[in-house]
N, C-alpha and C positions, 0 to 999 in steps of 0.2 A: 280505445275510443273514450274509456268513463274516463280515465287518467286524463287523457288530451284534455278533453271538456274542461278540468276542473284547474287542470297548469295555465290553461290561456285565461281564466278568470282570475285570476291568482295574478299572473302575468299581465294582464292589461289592467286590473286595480291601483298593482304596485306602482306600474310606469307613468299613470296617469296622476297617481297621487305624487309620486316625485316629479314629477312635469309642473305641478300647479303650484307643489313646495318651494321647484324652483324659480316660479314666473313672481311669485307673491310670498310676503312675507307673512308667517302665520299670524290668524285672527282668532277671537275667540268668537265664536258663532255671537251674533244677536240676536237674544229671545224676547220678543215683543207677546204682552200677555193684556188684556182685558175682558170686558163683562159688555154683550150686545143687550139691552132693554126697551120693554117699551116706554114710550118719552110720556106719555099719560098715565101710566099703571105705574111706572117702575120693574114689573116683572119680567123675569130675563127669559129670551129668546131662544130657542134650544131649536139647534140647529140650522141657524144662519151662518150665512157662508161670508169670510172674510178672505179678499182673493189682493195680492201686492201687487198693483197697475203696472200690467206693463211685464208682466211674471208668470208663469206658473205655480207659483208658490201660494200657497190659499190652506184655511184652516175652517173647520165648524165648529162652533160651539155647544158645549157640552150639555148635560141635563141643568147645570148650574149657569148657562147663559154664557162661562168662560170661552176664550179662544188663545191658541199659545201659536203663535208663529218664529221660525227660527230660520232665519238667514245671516247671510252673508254680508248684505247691505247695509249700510251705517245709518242709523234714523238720521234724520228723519224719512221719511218716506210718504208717500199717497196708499192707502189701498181702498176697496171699494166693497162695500156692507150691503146686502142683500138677503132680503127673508120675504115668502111668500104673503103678499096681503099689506106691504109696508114699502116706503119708499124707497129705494134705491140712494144709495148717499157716497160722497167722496170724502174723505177728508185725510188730514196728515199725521200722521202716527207719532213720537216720540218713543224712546227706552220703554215706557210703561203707559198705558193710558186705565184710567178710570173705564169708567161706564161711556160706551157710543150707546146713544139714543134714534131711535127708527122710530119717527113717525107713522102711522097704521095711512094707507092706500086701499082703500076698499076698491077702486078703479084697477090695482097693478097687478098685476100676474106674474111673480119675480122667476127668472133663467133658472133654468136646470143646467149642472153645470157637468160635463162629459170629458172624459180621458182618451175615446177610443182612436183619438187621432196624437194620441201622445204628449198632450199639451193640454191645460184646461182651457174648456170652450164654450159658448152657449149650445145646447143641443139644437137652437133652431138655425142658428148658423151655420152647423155642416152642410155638405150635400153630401149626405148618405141617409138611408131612412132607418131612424135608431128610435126604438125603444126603451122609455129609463123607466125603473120602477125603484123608486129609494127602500132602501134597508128596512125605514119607519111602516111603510105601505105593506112588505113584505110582511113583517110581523105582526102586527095587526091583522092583516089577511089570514094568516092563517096557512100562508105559501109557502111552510118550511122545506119543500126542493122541488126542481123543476117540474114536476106532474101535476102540483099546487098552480104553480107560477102561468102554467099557456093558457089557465083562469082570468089571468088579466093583460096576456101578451096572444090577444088572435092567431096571428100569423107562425106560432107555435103550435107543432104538432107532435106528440108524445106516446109514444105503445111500448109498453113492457108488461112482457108476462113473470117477468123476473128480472133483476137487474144485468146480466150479461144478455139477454135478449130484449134489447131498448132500441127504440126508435125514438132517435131525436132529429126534427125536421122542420127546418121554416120553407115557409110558402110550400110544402108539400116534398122538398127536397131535402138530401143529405145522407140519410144511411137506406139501406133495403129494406120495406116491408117482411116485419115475419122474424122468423129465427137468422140470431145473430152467425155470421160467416165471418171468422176472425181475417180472412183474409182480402179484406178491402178499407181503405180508409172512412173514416166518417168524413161526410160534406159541411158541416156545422161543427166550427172550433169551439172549445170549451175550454174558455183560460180564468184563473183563478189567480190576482196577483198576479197578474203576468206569465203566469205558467201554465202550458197547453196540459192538458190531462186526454190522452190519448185513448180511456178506454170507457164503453156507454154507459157503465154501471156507475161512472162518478152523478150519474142522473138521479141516486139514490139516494147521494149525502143529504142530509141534515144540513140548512144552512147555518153557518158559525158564524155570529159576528157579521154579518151582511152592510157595508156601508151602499151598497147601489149595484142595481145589476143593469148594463146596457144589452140589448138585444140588436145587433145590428142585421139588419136584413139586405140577401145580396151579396155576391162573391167578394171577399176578400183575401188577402194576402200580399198586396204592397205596400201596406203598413208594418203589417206584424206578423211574426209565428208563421206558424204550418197553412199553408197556403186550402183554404176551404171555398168552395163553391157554392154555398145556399148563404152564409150566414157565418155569423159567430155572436157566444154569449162571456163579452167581459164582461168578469162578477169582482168585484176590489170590498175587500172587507176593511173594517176597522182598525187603522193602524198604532201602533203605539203611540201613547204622547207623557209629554214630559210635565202634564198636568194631571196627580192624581185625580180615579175617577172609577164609577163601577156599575154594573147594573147585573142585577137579579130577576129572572121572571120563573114562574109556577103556573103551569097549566093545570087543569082537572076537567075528564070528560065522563060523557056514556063511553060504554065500549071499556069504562076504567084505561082509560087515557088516561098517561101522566108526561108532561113534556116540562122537563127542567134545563133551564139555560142560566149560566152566570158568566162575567168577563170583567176582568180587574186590569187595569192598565196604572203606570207611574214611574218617574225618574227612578234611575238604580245608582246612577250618577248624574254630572254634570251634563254626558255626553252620552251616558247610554239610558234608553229605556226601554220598557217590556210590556203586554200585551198576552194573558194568557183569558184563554174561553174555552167554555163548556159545553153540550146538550149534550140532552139524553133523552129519548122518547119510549115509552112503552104503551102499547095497547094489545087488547082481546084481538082474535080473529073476528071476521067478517063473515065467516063459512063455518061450516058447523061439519064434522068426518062424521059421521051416523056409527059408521062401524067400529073407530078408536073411545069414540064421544070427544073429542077435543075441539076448539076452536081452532081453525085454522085462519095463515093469514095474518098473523098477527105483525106489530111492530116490537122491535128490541134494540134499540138503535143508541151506540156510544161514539161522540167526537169531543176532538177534542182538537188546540188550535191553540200554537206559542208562537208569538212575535219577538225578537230586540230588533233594536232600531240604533245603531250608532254612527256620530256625526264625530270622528274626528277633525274635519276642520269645514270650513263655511263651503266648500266646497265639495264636498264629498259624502254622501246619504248611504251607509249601509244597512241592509235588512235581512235579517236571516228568518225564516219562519220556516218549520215543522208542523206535522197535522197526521191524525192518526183517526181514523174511524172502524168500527169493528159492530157488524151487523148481523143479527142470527136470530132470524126468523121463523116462525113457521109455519112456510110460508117457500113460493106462492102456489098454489093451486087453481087449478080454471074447473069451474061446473062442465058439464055437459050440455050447449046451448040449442041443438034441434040435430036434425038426422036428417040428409041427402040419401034420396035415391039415387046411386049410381047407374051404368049404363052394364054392370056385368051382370053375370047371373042369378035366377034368383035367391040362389042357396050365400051366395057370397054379399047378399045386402047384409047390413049390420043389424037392422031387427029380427032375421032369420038367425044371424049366426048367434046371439043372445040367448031368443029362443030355445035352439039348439043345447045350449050350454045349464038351461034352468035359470039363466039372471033377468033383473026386472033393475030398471032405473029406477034408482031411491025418488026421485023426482023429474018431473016433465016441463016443470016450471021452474027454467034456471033462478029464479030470483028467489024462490025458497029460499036458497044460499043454503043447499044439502048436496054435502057429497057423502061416498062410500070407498074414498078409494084405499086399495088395501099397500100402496106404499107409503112410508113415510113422506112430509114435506118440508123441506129441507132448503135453506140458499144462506151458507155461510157468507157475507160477500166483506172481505177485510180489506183497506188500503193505505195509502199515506205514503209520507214524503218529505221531502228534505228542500230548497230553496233558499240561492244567496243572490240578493238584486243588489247590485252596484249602480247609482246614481252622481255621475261624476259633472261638474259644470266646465263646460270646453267655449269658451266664445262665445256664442250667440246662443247655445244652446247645451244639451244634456246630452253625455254619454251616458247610455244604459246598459249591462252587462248583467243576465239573470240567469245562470246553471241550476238547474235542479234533478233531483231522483225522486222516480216515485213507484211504486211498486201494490200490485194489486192480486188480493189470493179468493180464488171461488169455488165453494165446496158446496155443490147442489146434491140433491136427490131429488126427482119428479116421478110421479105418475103420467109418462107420455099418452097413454091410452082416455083418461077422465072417467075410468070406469073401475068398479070394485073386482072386475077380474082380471086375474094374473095374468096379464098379456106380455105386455114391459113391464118386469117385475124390479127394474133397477137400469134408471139412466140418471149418469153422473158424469158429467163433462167435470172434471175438475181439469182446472187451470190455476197459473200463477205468472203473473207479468210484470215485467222489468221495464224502465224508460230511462232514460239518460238523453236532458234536452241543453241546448245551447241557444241563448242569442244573445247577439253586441248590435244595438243601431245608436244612431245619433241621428238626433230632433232636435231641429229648432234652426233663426234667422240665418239664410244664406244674406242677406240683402236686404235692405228697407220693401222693399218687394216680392222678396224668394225663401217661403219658407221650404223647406224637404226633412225628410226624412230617408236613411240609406240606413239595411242592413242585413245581417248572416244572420241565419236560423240552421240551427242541426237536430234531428232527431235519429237516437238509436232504439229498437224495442224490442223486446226478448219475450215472446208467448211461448210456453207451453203446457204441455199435460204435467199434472201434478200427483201423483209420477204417471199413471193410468188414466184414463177416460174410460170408462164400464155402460156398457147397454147389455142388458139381460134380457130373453123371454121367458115367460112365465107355463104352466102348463095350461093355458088356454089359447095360448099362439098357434096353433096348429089349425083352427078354427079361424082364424082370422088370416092365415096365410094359406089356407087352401085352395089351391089354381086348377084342380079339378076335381073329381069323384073318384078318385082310388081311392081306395079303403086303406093304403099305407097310410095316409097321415093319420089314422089313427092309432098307429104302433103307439103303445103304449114308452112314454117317457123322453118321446122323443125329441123334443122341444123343451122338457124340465131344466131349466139352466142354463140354457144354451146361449151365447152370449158372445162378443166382443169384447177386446181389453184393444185400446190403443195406445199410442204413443205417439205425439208430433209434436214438432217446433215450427215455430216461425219466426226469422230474425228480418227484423225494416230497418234500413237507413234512409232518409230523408236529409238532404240538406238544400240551400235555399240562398240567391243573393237576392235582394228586394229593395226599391227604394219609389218614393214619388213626394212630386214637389208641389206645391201652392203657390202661383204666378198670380201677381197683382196684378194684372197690365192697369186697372184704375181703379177707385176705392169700389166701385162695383162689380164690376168684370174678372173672372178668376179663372184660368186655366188649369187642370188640376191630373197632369198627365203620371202612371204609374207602370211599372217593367217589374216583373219577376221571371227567374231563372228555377225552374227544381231538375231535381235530379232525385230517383226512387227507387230503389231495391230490393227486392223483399226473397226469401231464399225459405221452401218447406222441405220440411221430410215430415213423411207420413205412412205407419204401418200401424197395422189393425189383425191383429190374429184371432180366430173364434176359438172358446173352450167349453165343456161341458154338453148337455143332449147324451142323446143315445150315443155311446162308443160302438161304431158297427161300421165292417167294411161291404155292406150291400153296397151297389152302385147306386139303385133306387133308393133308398133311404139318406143317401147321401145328397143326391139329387136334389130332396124336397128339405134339406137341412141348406144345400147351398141358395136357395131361394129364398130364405130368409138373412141370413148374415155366409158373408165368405171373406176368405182373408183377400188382402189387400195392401202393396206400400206402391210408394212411390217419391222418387226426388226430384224437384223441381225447382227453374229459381225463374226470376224474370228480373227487368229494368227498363228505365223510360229517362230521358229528359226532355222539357219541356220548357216552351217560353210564353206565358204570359203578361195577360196588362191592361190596362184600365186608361179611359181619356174622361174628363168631365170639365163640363161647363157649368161656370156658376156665374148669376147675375142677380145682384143685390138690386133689384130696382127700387127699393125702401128701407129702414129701420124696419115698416112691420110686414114687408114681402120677400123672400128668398126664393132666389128657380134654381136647377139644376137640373142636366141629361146627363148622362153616363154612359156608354159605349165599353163594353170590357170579354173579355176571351179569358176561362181559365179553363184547367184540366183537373179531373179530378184522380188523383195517379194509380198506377199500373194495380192491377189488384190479382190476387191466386186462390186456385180454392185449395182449402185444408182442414175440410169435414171428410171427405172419401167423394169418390167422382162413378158417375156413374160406367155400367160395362154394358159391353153390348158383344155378344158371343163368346164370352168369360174374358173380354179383352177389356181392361180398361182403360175409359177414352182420356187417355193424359193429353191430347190436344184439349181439353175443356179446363186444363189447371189454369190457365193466364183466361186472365180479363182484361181484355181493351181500358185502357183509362177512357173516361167520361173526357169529350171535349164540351165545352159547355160557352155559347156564344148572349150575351145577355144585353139586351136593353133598360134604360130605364129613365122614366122623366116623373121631376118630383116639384112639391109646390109648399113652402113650407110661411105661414101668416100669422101673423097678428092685425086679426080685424078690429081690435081695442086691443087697450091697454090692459084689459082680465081675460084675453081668452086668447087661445091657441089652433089653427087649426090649418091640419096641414095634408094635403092629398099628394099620393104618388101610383104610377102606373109602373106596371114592370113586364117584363115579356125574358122567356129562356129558352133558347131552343140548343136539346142535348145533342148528340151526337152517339152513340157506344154507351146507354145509358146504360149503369150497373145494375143489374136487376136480383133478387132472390126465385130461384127456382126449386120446386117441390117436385121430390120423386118418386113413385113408388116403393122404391126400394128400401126396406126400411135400414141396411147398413150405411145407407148416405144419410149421416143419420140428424143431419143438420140442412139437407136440402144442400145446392147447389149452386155458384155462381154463371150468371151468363149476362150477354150485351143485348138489350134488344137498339135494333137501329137507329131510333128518333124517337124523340117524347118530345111534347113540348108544353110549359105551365104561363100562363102569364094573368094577368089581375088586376085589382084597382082596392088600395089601403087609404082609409081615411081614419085621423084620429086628432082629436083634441084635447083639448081642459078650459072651464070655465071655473070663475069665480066670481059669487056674488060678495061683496063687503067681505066679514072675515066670518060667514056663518054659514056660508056654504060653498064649496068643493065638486065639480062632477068632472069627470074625465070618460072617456070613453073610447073603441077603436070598434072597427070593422073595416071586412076585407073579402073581396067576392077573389075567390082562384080557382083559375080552370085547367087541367091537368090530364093531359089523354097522351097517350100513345099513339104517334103520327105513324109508326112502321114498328110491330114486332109480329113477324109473320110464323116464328119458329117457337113462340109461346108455349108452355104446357098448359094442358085443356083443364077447365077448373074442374071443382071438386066431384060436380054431378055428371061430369061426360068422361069419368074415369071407368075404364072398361070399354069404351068403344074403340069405332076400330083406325082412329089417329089417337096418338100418342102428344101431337102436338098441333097447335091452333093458331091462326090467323087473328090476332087479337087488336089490329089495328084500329084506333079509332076509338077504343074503348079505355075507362077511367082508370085513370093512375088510383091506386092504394090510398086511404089514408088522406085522401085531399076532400074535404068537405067545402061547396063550391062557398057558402055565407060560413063565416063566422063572424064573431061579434061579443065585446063584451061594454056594461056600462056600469058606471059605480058614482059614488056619491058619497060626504061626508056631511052634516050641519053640525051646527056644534054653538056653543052658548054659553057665558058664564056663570058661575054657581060657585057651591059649597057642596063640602061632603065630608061629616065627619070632621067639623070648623077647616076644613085644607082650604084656601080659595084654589081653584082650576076651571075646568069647562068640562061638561056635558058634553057628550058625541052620542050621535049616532049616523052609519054609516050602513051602507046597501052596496052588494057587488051582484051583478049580475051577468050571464056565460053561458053564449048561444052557438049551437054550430050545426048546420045542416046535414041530412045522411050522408056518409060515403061507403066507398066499393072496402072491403076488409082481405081480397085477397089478394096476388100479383096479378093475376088472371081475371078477367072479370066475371063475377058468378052470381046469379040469383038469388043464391039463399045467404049468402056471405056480403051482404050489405048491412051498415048500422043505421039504424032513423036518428035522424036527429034528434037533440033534446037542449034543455034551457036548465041552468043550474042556479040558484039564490042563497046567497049565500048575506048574512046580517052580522053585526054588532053591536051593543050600547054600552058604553062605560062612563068614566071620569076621570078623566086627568088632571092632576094637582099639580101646582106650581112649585111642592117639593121634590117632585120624579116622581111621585107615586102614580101609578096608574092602576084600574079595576075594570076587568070589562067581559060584560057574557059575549058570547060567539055561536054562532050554527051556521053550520056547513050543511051542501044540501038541505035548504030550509026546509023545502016544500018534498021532500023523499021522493024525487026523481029517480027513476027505475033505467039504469042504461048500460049499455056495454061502451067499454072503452077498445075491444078487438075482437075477433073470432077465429080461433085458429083452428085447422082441420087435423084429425088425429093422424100418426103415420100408418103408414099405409092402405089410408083412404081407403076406408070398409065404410064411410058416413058420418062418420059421427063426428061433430065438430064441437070444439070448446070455448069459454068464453070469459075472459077479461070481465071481470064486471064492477063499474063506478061504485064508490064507498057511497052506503045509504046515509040519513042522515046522520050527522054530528054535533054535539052542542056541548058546550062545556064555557068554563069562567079563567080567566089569564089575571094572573096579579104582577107587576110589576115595577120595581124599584130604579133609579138610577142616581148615582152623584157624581 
């Protein structure tokens, strides 16, 4: 499979470049280079966007106002100059120009300009509802990775207690609530450059070099990649360019925060150039261990991120890029957030068995931010990867051709219990995962009227234990796993050690044909119809042997030793193919009105469990390894404006009704030791997203989004019963009707920039200050819905004031959580449900100063 992948890129480069060798006679690329300014100041523009009419081909200009463009075209040529706040301009290029001059537009609100449909385009042009957040927005904010970022994208929803146990989810959908089950797809693609990153924890990188991140919300996959059902977030960094150029930034915070980033790009040749960056972030913990004295929690985070870029002929864009991150934490830990009363006996509540044992919670008030617990905390989480995009020009359009490897290693240790006694004295999922991805499409004009898009996607993935997986109990487990009043469980030693080692794989193939087109029928009217083909198979093996406890062949003693962990394998495989697709309707009724409905069917594919499955009479139920794929049928009608010429504002409604929705399931048991996959019948989410941006003159900025989602369970009758009806006498619950996970029905965020000319230190620039604000209403925190396992909503303020020079310098202080908003970000309940549940909890305030350099 990795061979094939990399002969048919190899193979369809070579053919395509000797195809175009032989149609045309070689050229030498033309490099078209100037300076965007303003026509009253003189001073240069950073960050205006120079796009060739008529082209895909478009550049922005640097901290120094330059822009370098390199085609195939013979000047002259038109291209079209655009920067936020200034007029919009056409004009004709030659070999070299001077300085283009922009008139300042206090009236214009200039295009944001998007890739997601494979071609550059206005975002308010599409019909699909996408979120852009520029690179610039990003760093200044303070959104160094996706946990930052659903701060200023609503419709994103985000839970990690660690980075392999991440939820990442637009409008409410995508992966399972809770602890991660390697055996089901994520619903929300995550592509970088083009390249799918298959596994949650890439939610933890550090971003490198960010030139814009889109957030497309809404089932995709007949454009691109691995076919997802909520969403996907293209993120496109900073590419190489053949005009030297570089930028340096220094953070410093509380907490002894230090976040360093630098990235040097520049010709190496005529034809090749390079693209290397930096971060590095460190901080204190958030939590304080009472019994080690350490802070936990902390940041330690290394990336790193190489580009070349070569253009052997006008036709032909090669990119090879490498990325390497390496993270080691310590960290994470969750407090102990409050104690259910269950439904069992009294001796088995979790304040009794404490009692029992002589322990006292170090504290009752999770936001102390005090724990005691007596394992280490530990999340090794290391990844990276390899990447070659081939950009070849065919006709009317672009063959693209993008192989990559990437490979991910995770070396945890947790405290599963959130308490200082030796319950779980050692849980280590270690892992290591393999990918090997393929896709070839071609984009661009069938016809004055037809544009499409047609292509193959493959993916291969390789998880397993690394080499072992370890869950240990500690010598207080016996107390915690006591099912009745014999006095055996107090044999002495019997629980000491006692443990699991596993072993399991999981190997996925995915592959994929996809295409959809863009029908003119008239310059308003667009038909915009789309077909995917998958095909999924996913194959586990899985065994689990216990070692250490009391060595004793009593039958009773064994008894109460197999009630805690017992061995366990199992081989399994499954497979599915599936046909989806998408229809939409677009009508331009204006320059400043866009509509569009959508109508689309996808699946979300076949999924297996491979955590351990529950037994029922020492059998275990290997009917529970397969999981129904998600069928998922969606609506959607969107409204996208320009009420002037400064403002943007654009509603859409959405509706999903699932079918076999992929659920996470929690078990008593504490050798399942990951909880359990299952379908419940029907959920259904749907809502109403409204978001804009205004601009007054060039001194002020606001942008804003909100989004009301509502998210309940139409039919899951075979549900497990939440936290506090554990011990009675159903095992499982009728949960229909009741809140989906993780969907908080308002969210909302709004921000703002003003900004002014000055001086600083004789530099001329401008003065800023800016305000982000980040609201989202309570939601339910478990699969199940439970009373005590709800979050209240809260509202987050986040500021900055700096100065920006007109030599790239920038200075600027920052606070995060301005106002030390006290909140939980999840609530997880401990295994084997004695009470006690733990909690995720928001970083308090942060403040600190960013210096900034660029040329």
């Amino acid at each position: 499979m990795k061979s094939g992948l990399t002969s048919l890129l190899i193979l369809l480069t070579l053919l395509s470049v000797l195809t175009v060798s032989g149609q045309n006679a070689p050229v030498i690329n033309a490099t078209v280079t100037g300076k965007v300014v303003d026509s009253r100041t003189g001073k240069h523009l950073i960050g205006a966007t120079v796009l060739i009419k008529g082209t895909t081909n478009g550049s922005a200009t640097n901290q120094n106002g330059q822009f370098t463009l390199i085609t195939g075209q013979k000047p002259p040529f038109t291209v079209v100059v655009s920067y936020v706040g200034y007029q919009t301009q056409e004009l004709i290029l030659n070999e070299d120009t001077g300085e283009i001059q922009l008139t300042q537009a206090d009236n214009q609100l200039a295009d944001v300009t998007i890739t997601s449909r494979r071609r550059q385009e206005s975002s308010q042009e599409v019909p699909i509802p996408i979120s852009v957040v520029r690179g610039a927005l990003v760093e200044d904010a303070g959104a160094f990775n996706v946990n930052r970022l659903k701060e200023l994208v609503p419709s994103v929803q985000l839970y990690s207690s660690n980075p392999r146990n991440t939820t990442l989810n637009i409008r409410g959908l995508g992966s399972t609530f809770g602890l991660t089950n390697d055996g089901i797809d994520p619903g929300v693609g995550f592509y970088v450059d083009g390249v799918y990153y298959a596994r949650p924890a890439v939610t933890a990188l550090d971003f490198v070099d960010v030139e814009q991140i889109e957030v497309l919300r809404g089932p995709q996959g007949t454009l691109f990649g691995k076919n997802t059902t909520a969403g996907a977030f293209n993120i496109t960094t900073r590419p190489a360019s053949f005009v030297p150029g570089a930028t340096f930034e220094l953070s410093y915070g509380n907490y002894n925060f230090v976040q360093a980033k630098a990235s040097l790009t520049g010709p190496l040749g005529k034809k090749l150039a390079a693209r290397a960056s930096f971060t590095g972030t460190q901080r204190n913990g958030l939590l304080t261990n009472i019994r080690t004295n350490q802070s936990v929690n902390t940041l330690n985070n290394l990336g790193f991120r190489g580009q070349l870029l070569y253009t052997p002929s006008d036709n032909v864009k090669l990119t090879l890029i490498g990325d390497y991150t390496d993270q080691q934490p310590n960290g994470y830990a969750q407090v102990v957030a409050g104690v259910v009363t269950t439904k069992r006996p009294a001796y088995r509540q979790f304040n009794n068995i404490i009692a029992d044992l002589g322990y006292k919670l170090p504290s009752t008030n999770p936001f102390d931010r005090i724990i005691d617990h007596d394992t280490p905390s530990k999340a090794d989480n290391q990844m990276g990867g390899v990447s070659l995009n081939a950009d070849i020009k065919l006709g009317g359009g672009t063959l693209t051709a993008t192989s990559a490897w990437r490979y991910w290693i995770w070396g945890p240790l947790n405290d599963r219990d959130y308490i200082g006694l030796p319950v779980f004295s050692i849980s280590a999922a270690n892992s290591k995962h393999n990918q090997w991805s393929q896709e070839i499409r071609y984009a661009g004009a069938l016809s004055t009227r037809l544009n499409g898009v047609l292509g193959v996607f493959a993916l291969y993935q390789d998880l397993q234990s690394d080499p072992v997986q370890t869950e240990e109990a500690g010598a207080a487990q016996w107390r915690f796993a006591q099912n009745s009043t014999s006095p055996l469980w107090r044999t002495p030693g019997l629980f000491d050690g006692f443990g699991i080692r596993t072993t399991n794989r999981l190997r996925s193939t995915s592959a994929a044909v996809f295409g959809q087109l863009d029908w003119a029928i008239n310059d308003r009217l667009h038909v915009l119809p789309g077909i995917r083909y998958n095909y999924d198979k996913k194959i586990a093996n899985y065994k689990r042997e216990t070692y250490g406890g009391l060595q004793t062949t009593d039958p009773a003693l064994l008894a109460l030793k197999n009630a805690v962990y017992t061995n366990q394998a199992f081989d399994t495989d499954v497979d599915e193919t599936n046909v989806s697709g998408q229809a939409t309707v677009q009508y331009k009724a204006s320059q400043r009105i866009n509509a569009f409905g959508t109508y689309s069917i996808s699946y979300k594919p076949v999924g297996i469990n491979i955590a351990g499955l529950p037994t029922s009479g020492g059998r275990v139920l290997l009917e529970l390894a397969r999981v129904k794929p998600e069928f998922v049928t969606h609506y959607e009608l969107g409204l996208k404006t320009r009420p002037t010429p400064n403002s943007v504002l654009n509603v859409v409604l959405h509706n999903s009704d699932i079918k076999d929705y992929q659920t996470q399931v929690q078990t008593p048991e504490p050798g399942v030791n990951r909880g359990y996959l299952a379908n419940a019948e029907r959920v259904r989410v749907w809502g109403v997203e409204v978001d804009g941006n205004l601009r007054l003159g060039n001194a002020l900025s606001v942008y804003g989004a909100v989004a009301y989602t509502n998210g309940k369970y139409v039919s899951f009758k075979n549900a497990p019963v939440p936290l506090e009806e554990t011990g009675g006498e159903a095992a499982f619950k009728d949960i229909s009707g009741g809140d989906l996970p993780g969907i908080s029905k308002w969210a909302g965020s709004l921000g703002g920039e003003v900004s002014g000319n000055g001086k600083f230190l004789a530099q001329d620039g401008r003065y800023f200050f800016a305000l982000d604000n980040y609201y989202r209403s309570g939601f339910s925190s478990s699969p199940s819905p439970s009373k005590y396992l709800n979050i209240d909503g809260y509202a987050l303020v986040n500021a900055r004031v700096g100065f920006r020079a007109s030599n790239g310098t920038s200075v600027f202080i920052w606070s995060r959580n301005l106002l030390n908003q006290n909140y939980f970000e999840q609530l997880l309940p401990a295994p084997g449900n004695a009470g006690q549940y733990g909690g995720v909890l928001g970083d308090p305030r942060t403040y600190g100063v960013t210096l900034r350099y660029s040329f």
